[in-house]
N, C-alpha and C positions, 0 to 999 in steps of 0.2 A: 504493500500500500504506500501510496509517494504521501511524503510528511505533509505537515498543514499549505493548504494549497488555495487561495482567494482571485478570483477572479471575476471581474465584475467594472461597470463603467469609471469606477472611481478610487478602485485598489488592486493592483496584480502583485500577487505575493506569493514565495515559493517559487519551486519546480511545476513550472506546467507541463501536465501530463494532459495531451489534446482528446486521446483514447476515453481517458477520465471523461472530459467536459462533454465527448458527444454524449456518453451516455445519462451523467448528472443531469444537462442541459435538454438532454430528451431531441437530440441534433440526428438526422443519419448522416453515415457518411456519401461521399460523391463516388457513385458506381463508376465500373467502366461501362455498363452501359448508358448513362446518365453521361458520358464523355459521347462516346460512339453517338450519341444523338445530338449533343452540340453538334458534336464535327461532320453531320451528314447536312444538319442546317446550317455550319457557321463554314463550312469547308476548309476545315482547320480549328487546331485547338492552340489556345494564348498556352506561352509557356509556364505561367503560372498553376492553368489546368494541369496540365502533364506533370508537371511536380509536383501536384498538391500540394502546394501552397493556399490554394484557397483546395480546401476538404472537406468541406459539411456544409449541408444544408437542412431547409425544410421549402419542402412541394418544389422545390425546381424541376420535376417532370411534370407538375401541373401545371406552370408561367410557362413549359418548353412547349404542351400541346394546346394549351389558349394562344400562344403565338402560330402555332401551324394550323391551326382555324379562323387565324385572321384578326383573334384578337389581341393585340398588339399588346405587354407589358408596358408599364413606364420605371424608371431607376429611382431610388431616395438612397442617399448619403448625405453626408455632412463633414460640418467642421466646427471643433470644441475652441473661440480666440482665445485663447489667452497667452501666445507666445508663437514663437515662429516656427515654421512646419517641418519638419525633417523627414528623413526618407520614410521612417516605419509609415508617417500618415499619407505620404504620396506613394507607396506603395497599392493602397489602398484603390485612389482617383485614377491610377494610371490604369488598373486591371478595368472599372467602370469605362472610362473612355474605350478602352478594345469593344465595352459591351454596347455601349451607345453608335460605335461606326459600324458595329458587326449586325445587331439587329436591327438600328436605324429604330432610336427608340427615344424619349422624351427623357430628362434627367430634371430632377427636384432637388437639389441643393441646398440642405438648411446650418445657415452659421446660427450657432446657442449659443447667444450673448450674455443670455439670459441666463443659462445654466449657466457658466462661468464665474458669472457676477456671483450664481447664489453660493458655489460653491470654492470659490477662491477668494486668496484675501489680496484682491484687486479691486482700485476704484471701477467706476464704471466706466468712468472718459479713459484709463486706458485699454480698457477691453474691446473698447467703439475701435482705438487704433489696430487691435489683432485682426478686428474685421474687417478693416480697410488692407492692413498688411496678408492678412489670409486669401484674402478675395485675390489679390494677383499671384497668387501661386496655385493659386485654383487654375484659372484662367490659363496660367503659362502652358496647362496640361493640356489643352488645345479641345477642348470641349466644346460643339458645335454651339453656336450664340443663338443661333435660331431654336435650338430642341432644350436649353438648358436654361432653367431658372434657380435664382436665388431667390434662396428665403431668408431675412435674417429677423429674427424672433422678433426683439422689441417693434423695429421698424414695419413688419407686418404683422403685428401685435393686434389689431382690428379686422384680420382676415384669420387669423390665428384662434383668436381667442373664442371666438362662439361654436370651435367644433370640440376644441382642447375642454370645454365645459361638459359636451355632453360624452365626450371620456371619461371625464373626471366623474361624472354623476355614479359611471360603475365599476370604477375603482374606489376600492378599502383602502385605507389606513394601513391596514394589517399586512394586506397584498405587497406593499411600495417599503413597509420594515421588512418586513422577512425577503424581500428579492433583492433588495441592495445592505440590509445589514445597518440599517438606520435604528438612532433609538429616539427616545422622548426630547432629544439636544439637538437635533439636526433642526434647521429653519423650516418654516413654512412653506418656503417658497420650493426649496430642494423637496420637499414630500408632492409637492402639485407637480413639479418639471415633467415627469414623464409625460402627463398628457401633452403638455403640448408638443413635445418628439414622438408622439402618436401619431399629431396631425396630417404631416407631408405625405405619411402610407395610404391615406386616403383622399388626400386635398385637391388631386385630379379629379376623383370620380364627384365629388363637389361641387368642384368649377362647369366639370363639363356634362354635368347631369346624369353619368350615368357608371356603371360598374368596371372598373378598370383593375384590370390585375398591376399589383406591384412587384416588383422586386430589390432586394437592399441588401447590396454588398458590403460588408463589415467585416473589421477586426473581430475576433469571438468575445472579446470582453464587451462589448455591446447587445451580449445578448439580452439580457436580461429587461432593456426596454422593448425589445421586440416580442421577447415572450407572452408578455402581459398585455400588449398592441395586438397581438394573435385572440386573445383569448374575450379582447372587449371588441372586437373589431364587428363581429359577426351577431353582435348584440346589437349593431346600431343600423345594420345592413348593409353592409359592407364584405369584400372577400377580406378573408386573413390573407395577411402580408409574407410573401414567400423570399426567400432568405439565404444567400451563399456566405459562408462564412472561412477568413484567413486564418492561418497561423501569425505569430508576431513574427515582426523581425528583428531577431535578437540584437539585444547590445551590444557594444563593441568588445567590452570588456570579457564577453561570453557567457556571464552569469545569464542563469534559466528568465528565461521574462521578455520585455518589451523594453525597446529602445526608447530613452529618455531623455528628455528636454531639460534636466535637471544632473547636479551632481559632477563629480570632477570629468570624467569621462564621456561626456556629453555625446548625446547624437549627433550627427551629421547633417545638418540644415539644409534648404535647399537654397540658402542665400548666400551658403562658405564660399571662401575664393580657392584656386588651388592649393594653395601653400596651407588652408586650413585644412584641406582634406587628405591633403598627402600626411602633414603633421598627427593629425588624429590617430588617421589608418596606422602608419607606424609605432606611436605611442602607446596605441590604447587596444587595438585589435588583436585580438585572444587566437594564438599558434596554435594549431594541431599537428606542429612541426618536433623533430629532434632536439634535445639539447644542446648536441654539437653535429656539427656539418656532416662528423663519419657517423654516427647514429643516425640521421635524416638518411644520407645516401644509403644506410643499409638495412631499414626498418622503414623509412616511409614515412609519410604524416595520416593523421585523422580526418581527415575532410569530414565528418559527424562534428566534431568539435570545433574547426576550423574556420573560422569568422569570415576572412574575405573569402573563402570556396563559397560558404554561406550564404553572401553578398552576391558570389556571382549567379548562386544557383537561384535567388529570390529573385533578382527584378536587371541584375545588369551584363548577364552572358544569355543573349536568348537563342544562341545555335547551339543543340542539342551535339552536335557533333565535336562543337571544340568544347562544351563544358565536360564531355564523355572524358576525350583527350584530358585536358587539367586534371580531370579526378585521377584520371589514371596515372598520369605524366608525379604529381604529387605524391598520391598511395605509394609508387613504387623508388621514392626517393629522388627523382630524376628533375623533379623541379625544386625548389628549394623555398623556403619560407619568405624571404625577400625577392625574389621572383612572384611570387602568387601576391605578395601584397603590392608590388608596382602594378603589376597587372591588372587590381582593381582598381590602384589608385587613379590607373589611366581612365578606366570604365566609367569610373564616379566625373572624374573631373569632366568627359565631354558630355557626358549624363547632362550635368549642372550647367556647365556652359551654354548649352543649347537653351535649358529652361529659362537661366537668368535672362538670355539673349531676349526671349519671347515675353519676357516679364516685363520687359523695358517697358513698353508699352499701352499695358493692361491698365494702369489705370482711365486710357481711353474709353476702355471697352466695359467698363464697371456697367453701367447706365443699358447696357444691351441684355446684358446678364441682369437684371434686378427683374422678378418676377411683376408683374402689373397686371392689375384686373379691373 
């Protein structure tokens, strides 16, 4: 049994065991047939699929055959401001964009400014700046302006709020402590939040009068508002929200968990310049290599433990054939630990390059992105 293990929107603690969570979390995992049917509709599977990186769902064969009947999904994600984005949460939008160009689908985008505010000890005016600073890294991801909407809580606080009520009417008290681990201290405001991150799962079929299937790619530690959005959903007349769910991508340092905004070690931004990401990777990123160069050369490294392999195999080697090669070339000694970390540090750096490049300019396009009705 893996020691005390917390996982949840607002604490990941421990050794995550992902095995554990489908079954706690009541998740399946993603078949190979559940693949085999992307990729006879998508004609190609993202490499994230193939790796399992993203691994669990619920009803994604039901949003696969409403879509081959013609009724089109639409996407809900989001973003928590309160500090600047790093790769675990663009790991996330990046996989969504494949889904928005592949199925040619609507995207609902909510920044929780709101949530932030209740639950960090940040003023408000600079949480407004996260969602000004958020929204162009959103954007840099290159997400069709015409199919994607923002939502950002307070601001659409009047389109928000009269659906987030009649959530709220059938949501407990008791519900919102026992699934985040709240007690009688937590604010008022942090017990209400989840309805209004209910909202977006339904706020198409709202808009546009009629029954629309959703779908909401997430980190796993977000399950738990969608859980309880499942289970109020179909009380108000509405489909339950159907749901692919990621692994984390680990920190640099290799400790079990989710890459952090916080602490000496810090994540990797997606606003570092090269010299911070070269810096990092070498400083901070956790070897599955030898102690010494004749142990490497005749023992091999870890690639299970190995942070930049990790890195390449998450979101920044997507040719299946040379991450093959690297595993191998590594395992068998041949590549050596300073080699595989240049070699991401290349990956990362034109990664970023290219995004900041596209960033320049996003705050033009903020105003095209803001949902209106």
């Amino acid at each position: 049994m893996t020691e005390k293990m917390i996982v949840n929107p607002y604490q990941v603690e421990g050794e995550v065991d992902y095995q554990r969570l489908v079954k706690e979390f009541g998740l399946q995992e993603i078949t190979p047939e559940i693949l085999e049917k992307i990729k006879q509709i998508t004609k190609g599977l993202h490499p994230m699929l193939k790796r399992k990186i993203f691994f669990a769902h619920r009803d994604l064969n039901w949003v696969l055959d409403e879509y081959l009947k013609g009724n089109k999904f639409f996407l809900y994600t989001g973003c928590g401001p309160s500090g600047p984005i790093h790769l675990g949460h663009a790991l996330v939008w990046y996989f969504t964009k494949y889904l928005q160009d592949t199925f040619d689908v609507e995207l609902y985008f909510q920044f929780t400014d709101d949530e932030k505010f209740l639950y960090k000890d940040k003023p408000y005016e600079e949480i407004q700046k996260w969602v000004y600073e958020n929204m162009l890294d959103v954007i840099a991801i290159g997400f069709d302006p015409k199919k994607t909407f923002f939502i950002v809580d307070t601001k659409h606080a009047g389109l928000l709020y009269p659906e987030a009520i009649k959530v709220a009417k059938k949501l407990t008290f008791s519900t919102v402590k026992s699934s985040f681990g709240f007690t009688d201290s937590n604010n008022v405001g942090s017990i209400f939040y989840t309805s209004m991150q209910a909202v977006p799962s339904f706020l198409p079929s709202v808009l546009k009068k009629k029954n629309i299937p959703c779908l909401i790619p997430h980190a796993i530690d977000q399950d738990n508002h969608f859980r309880i959005t499942r289970d109020i959903l179909p009380k108000l007349g509405f489909y339950k929200p159907a749901s692919i769910q990621c692994s984390f991508l680990p920190p640099l340092t290799g400790a079990f968990g989710k890459m952090s905004s916080t602490g000496e070690a810090k994540g990797i931004f997606m606003t570092d310049s090269p010299k911070e990401i070269k810096d990092k990777i070498n400083k901070y990123a956790f070897s599955g290599g030898q102690p010494t160069l004749e142990e490497h050369r005749e023992k091999g490294g870890n690639t299970e433990i190995d942070i930049p392999f990790q890195y390449l195999k998450y979101l920044f080697e997507e040719d299946d054939e040379k991450l093959a090669e690297i595993e191998k070339d590594y395992s068998s000694g041949k590549m050596l630990t300073g080699e595989i970390k240049k070699y991401l540090i290349d990956k990362i750096t034109a990664f970023l390059l290219a995004h900041q490049e596209r960033r320049k300019d996003a705050h033009k396009k903020i105003d095209d992105f803001l949902l209106k009705v």
